[in-house]
N, C-alpha and C positions, 0 to 999 in steps of 0.2 A: 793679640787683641782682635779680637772681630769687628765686624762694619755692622754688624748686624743682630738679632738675636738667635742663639743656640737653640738649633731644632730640635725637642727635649727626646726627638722620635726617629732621630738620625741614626739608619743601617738596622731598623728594629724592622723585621720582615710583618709585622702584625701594625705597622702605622696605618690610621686611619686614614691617611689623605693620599695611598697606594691608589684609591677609587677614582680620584682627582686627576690623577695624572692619566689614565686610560681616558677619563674627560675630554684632556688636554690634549693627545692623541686623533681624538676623531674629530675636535675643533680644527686642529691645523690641516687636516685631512681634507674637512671643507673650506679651506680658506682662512677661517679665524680669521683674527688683526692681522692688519699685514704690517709690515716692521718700519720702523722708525724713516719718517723721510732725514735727508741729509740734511735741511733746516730744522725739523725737529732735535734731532738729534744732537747739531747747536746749540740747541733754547738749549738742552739737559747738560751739555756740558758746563754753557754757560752759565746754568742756576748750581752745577755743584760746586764752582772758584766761586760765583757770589757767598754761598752756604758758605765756606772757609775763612769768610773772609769780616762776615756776618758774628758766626761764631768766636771766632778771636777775639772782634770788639764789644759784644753784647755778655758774652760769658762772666768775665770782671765784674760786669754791674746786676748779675743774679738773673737772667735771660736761660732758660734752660732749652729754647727752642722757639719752633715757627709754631702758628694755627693758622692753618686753611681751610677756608671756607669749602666743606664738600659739594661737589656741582650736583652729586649723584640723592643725597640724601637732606643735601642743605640744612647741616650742621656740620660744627665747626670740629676740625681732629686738630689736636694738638700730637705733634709730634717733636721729641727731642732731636740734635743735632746729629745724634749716630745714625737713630732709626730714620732719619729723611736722607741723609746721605745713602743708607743700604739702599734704601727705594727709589731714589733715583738713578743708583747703577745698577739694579736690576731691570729697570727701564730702559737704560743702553744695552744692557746685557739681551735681553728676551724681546724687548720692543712693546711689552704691556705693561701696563702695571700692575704692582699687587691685590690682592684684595685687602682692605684694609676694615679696620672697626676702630671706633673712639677709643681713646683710651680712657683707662679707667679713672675714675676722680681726679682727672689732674688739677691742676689749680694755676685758672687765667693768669692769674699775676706775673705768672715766671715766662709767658709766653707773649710773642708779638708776631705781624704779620708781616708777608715780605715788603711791602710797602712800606712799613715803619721799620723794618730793618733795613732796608732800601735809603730813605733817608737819613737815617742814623750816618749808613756807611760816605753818602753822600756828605753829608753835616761835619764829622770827621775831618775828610779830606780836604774840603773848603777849606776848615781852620785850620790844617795844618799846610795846604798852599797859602792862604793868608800871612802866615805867620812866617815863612818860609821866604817873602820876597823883602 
């Protein structure tokens, strides 16, 4: 099973984004991003155990994923629970992130934001230490 999706263009000498990567080349060349600090790097681990944990509890009641609000274009991407796990270990991995675009027609309903899965997993736990003593 993959974390991610299948590059439909992997080992094919005629992919288009071969150009990207000589890009990526002469970015790093001059500096580019520089890589993850050691509390960033934190935050990323820490949001991918929340993401697991998110996931577990929200999946059952038809939750297919996060939406985040993008800084860059200030609209909202929804992403499922594989496709935001790949992207944030390609984020440990490389220290950037990917480039991303909305997806296509998703549909709000099946999606919430970390704040409200945040409290969900919070809400949870409450009642199950409640209930617990």
């Amino acid at each position: 099973m993959h974390d991610e999706p299948i590059d439909p263009f992997a080992g094919d000498p005629a992919d288009p984004s071969n150009e990207l990567a000589d890009l990526d080349e002469v970015e790093s060349e001059g500096g580019g991003d520089d890589p993850l600090t050691p509390a960033e790097r934190e935050d990323v681990l820490e949001d991918l155990a929340d993401l697991e944990i998110y996931q577990a509890l929200l999946t059952p009641v038809g939750v297919r994923g996060l939406v985040i609000e993008c800084e860059d274009c200030h609209e909202p991407h929804y992403f499922d629970w594989d496709l935001l796990r790949g992207n944030l270990r390609h984020l440990l991995d490389s220290g950037r992130p990917r480039v991303h675009e909305p997806a296509y027609d998703p549909d709000p309903d099946h999606y919430v934001t970390w704040e409200y899965a945040r409290g969900y997993a919070d809400g949870v736990h409450d009642t199950l230490t409640e209930n617990g003593e």
